[in-house]
N, C-alpha and C positions, 0 to 999 in steps of 0.2 A: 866814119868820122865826119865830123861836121864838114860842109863842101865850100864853096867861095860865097855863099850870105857874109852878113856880118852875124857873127856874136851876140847877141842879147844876155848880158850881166850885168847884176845890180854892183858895185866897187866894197871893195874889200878897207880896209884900212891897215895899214902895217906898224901903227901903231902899238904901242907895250896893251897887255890885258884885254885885248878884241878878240881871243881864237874864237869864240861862241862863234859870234859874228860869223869870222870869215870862210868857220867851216860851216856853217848856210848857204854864205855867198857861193860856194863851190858846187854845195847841192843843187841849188836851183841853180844854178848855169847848166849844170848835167842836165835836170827836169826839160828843163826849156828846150836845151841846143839837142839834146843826144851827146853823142860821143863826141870828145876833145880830148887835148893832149894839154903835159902839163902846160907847154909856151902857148899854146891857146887860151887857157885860162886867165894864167899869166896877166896877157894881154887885156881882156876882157874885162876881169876885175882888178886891173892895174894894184895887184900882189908882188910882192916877188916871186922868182921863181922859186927861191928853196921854200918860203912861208908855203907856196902850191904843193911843192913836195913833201914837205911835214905834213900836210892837211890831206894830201891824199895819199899817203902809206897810213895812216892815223883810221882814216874811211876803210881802207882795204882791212886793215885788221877790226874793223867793227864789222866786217861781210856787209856796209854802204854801196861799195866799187871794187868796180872790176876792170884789170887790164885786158885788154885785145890784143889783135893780133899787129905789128907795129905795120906803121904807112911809110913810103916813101913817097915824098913832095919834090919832086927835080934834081937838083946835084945835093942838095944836104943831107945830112943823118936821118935816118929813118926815125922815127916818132914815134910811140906808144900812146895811143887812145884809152880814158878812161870811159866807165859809164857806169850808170847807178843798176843794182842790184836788185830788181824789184822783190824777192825776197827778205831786201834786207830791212824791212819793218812793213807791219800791217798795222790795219785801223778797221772798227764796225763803225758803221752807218746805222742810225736811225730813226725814220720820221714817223713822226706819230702825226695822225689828222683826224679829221672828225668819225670817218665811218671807217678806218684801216690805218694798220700801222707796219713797214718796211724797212727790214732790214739787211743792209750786203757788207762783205769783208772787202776789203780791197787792200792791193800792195802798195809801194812803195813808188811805185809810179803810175796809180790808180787802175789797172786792171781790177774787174771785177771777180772773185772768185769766187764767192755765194754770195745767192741772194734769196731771201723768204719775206712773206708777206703774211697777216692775218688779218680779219674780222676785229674791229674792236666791236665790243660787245654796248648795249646800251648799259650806262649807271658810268659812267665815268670811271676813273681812276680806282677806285673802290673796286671794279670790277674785271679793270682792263690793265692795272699794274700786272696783274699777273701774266696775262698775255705776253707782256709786250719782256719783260723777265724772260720767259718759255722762247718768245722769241729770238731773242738774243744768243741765249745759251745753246738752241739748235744749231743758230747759224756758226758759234763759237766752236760747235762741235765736229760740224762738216768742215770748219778751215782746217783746224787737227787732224783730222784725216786726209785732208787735202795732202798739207804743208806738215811735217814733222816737227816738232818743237816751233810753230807757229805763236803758240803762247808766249813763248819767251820773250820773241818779237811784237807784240802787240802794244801799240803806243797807246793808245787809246778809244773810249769810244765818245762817239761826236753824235748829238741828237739836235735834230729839227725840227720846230712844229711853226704853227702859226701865229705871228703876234698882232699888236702889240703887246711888250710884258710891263707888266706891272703898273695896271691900267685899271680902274675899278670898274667893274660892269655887272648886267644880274646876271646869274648865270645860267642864265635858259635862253638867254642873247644868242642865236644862230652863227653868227659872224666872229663869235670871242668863242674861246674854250675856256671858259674861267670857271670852270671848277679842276681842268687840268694847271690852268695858273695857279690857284691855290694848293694845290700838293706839291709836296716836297718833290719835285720828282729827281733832281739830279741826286738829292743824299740817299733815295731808295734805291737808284741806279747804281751807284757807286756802293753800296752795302751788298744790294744785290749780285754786281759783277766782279768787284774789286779794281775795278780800273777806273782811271782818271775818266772825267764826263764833263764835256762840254755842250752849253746849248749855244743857239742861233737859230733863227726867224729862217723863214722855208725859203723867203726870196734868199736871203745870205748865203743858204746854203747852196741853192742855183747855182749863184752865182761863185762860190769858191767851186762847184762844179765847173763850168765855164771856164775858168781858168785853170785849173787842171789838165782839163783834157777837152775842152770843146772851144767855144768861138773865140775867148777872152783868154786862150794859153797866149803869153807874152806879152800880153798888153800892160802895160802900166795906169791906164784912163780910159775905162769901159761902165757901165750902165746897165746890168742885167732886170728889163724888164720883165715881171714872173707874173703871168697869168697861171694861178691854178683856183681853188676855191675864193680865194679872195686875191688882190693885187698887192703886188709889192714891187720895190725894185733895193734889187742886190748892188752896192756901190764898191770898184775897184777903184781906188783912189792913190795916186802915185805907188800902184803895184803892192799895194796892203791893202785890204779889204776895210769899209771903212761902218763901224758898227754906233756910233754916236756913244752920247753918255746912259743911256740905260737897255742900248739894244737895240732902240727902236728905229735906227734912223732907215730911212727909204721906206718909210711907212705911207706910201703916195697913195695906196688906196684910199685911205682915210680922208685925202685931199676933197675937198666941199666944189661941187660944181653948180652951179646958181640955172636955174633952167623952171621957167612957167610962175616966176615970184616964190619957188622953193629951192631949200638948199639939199643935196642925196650925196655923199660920198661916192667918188668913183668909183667904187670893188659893186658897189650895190646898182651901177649899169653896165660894167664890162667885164665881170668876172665869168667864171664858169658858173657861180653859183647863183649869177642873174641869168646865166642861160638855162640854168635845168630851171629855173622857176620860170623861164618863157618856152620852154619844152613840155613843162608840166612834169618834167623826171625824179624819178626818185637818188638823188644823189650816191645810196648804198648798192643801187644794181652793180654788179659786178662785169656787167656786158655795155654800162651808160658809154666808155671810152673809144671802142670800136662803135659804137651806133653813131656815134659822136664825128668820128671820124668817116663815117659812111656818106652821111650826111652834108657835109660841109664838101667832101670829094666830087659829090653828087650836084651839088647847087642846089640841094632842098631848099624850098621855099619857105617851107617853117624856119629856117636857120639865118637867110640870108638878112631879113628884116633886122636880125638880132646883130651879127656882123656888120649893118651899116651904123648901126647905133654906136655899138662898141666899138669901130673905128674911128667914128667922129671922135670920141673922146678920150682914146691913146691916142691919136693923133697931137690932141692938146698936150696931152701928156709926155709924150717924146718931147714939144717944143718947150715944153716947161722943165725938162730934164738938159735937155744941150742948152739951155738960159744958164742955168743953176751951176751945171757942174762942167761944160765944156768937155764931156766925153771926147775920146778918140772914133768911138762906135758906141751906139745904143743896141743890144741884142734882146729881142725877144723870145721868151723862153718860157719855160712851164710844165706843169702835170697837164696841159691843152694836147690834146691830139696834135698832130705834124699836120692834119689835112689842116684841118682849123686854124691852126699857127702862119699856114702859107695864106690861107684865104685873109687872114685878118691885115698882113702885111700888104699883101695886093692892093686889099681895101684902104688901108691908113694913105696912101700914098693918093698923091703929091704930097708931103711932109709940108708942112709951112715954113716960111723962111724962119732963119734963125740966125744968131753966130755962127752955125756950124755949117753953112754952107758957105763954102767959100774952095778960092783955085788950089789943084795939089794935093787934093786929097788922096789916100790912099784904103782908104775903108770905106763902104758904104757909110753913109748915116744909121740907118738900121738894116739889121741884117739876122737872118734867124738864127737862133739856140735851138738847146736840146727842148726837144718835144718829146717829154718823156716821164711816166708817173714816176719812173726810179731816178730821174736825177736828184729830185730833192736828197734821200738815203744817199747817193756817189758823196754830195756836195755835204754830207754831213760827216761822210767818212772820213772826206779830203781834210776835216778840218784840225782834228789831232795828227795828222801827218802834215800838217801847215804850221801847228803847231810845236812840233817837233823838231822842221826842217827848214822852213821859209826863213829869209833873213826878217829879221823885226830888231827898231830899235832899242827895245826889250834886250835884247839880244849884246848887246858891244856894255849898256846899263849893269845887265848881270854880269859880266866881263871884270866892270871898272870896282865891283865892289868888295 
């Protein structure tokens, strides 16, 4: 059971027509804290106590939560700890990119229990719908054997690729997948699997990875800087992820940097995909990742010229992100190698002054994420179990009507 931290829950309201609401609020306090007892919650999300106990006898008969074994805290009653049931719903992940598309099952408190990868094939969608079907449906089929009646519990699946969406461009454009923008792809998803499909941009999905289960669990005001083929960044914004009006928003790569009387987009000097073109790599090798990370571990000289480059200019980029959005932390994160990921932070630093240095801090300014080609798939899967579960205004809205 939770120990003498404080609590981190979003408030409940005890308001008539909020249970949506409040049975969220109860989940992510479990998410967050781990185990607690009803008058912790209570507390936490200043409910009452019996609204705590309707809400979680309500959870226990949907197999959400589970009782423990009870605590005793000094001379009072001994307590009964709840906690979430990571069987009690699942979700698929999955990211489609240019040369591979990945996909993993995860529980209800993001443990990964499959995961599969393939080849997409050249000819776009025409070619690789199918794939990426085959793929899903394997993965769909190893959770069932994993998990018995797994199906039953499956909320949904959550896809990730790259944006921006709904963007016109031609589409032989290297940096757009806009012949994947133009297909249907979530109504062929949804015909093809029968489940609800969500999309969101690879940084977004990082970044609801991140808060899940890596740097940005708890955070309410975080910044997920995503270095993979192109740049982006994933925005936590008062503890809701925060997607703009067409999906696009943290689309920072796109951001114009002025440099020799010309203007180039950041993603086009600091991404991965300006490094294989200063590698001379072929982006679809299947060994680019480890050589990648051999290299930067090593101090290769072919790599390091590219790392000062590309630090100068996430360096601007963090100080233009804690202007904007006054993060808690900036995390940088990515399909980047880990070696890569450490070397670039090394490099970015001294950070330039900002708002965000100042006395009392208790987080770095920047601070590393996952360095990991399957975060994007985690952070896609998290997203119909976010959906599901996470409080959202949304949420108390459907409540009142």
């Amino acid at each position: 059971m939770n120990d003498s931290r404080p609590i981190r829950a979003k408030s409940g309201t005890n308001h008539e027509g909020t249970s949506a609401h409040n049975r969220r609020v109860i989940v992510d306090a479990l998410r967050i804290n781990g185990a607690l007892s009803r008058a912790d919650l209570a507390r936490a999300t200043r409910l009452t106590k019996q609204t705590v106990s309707n809400i979680i006898e309500e959870l226990e008969r949907d197999g959400l939560v589970s009782s423990q074994e009870a605590v005793r805290k000094g001379r009072g009653q001994p307590s009964t700890p709840f906690r979430l049931v990571p069987g009690g719903a699942f979700s698929i992940g999955l990211q489609i990119d240019r040369h591979v598309t990945r996909a993993v099952a995860v529980d209800l408190v993001g443990s990964v229990l499959v995961r599969a990868e393939a080849a997409l094939p050249p000819g776009g969608p025409s070619t690789g719908a199918k794939v990426i079907l085959d793929l899903v449906a394997g993965v769909r089929s190893n959770l069932a054997r994993i998990v018995r009646q797994s199906d039953k519990r499956l909320v949904g699946l959550g896809v990730a690729m790259p944006g921006p969406f709904g963007i016109d461009g031609s589409g032989d454009d290297p940096w757009m997948m806009g012949a994947w923008q133009k297909f249907p792809l979530l109504e062929t998803l949804a015909a093809g699997t029968g489940l609800d499909v969500g999309l969101q941009n690879d940084a977004a999905a990082a970044a609801t990875a991140e808060r899940m289960v890596g740097a940005a669990h708890g955070l309410d005001h975080a910044v997920c800087l995503f270095v993979g083929y192109g740049i982006g960044a994933g925005l936590i914004l008062n503890g809701e992820l925060y997607r703009g009006a067409n999906g696009n928003a943290g689309e920072i790569g796109m951001a114009l940097l002025f440099a020799d009387g010309k203007s180039t987009p950041l993603e086009h000097r600091a991404s991965l995909a300006s490094l294989y073109q200063h590698l001379s790599a072929d982006p679809a090798d299947p060994d680019l990742h480890a050589r990648i990370d051999n290299l930067a571990l090593r101090g290769d000289p072919s790599i390091e010229a590219w790392i000062g480059t590309a630090a100068a200019d996430l360096r601007w980029s963090i100080h233009l992100i804690e202007t904007i959005f006054d993060p808690q932390t900036v995390i940088l994160c990515g399909s980047a190698p880990e070696g890569l990921v450490n070397r670039l932070i090394a490099a970015v630093g001294p950070l330039l002054p900002s708002i965000a240095e100042r006395r009392g801090r208790t987080l770095p300014r920047l601070q590393p994420g996952m360095a990991d080609p399957w975060s994007v798939a985690l952070g896609a899967a998290a997203g119909p179990i976010s959906r599901a579960f996470d409080p959202h205004f949304a949420a108390i809205l459907k409540d009142s009507r």
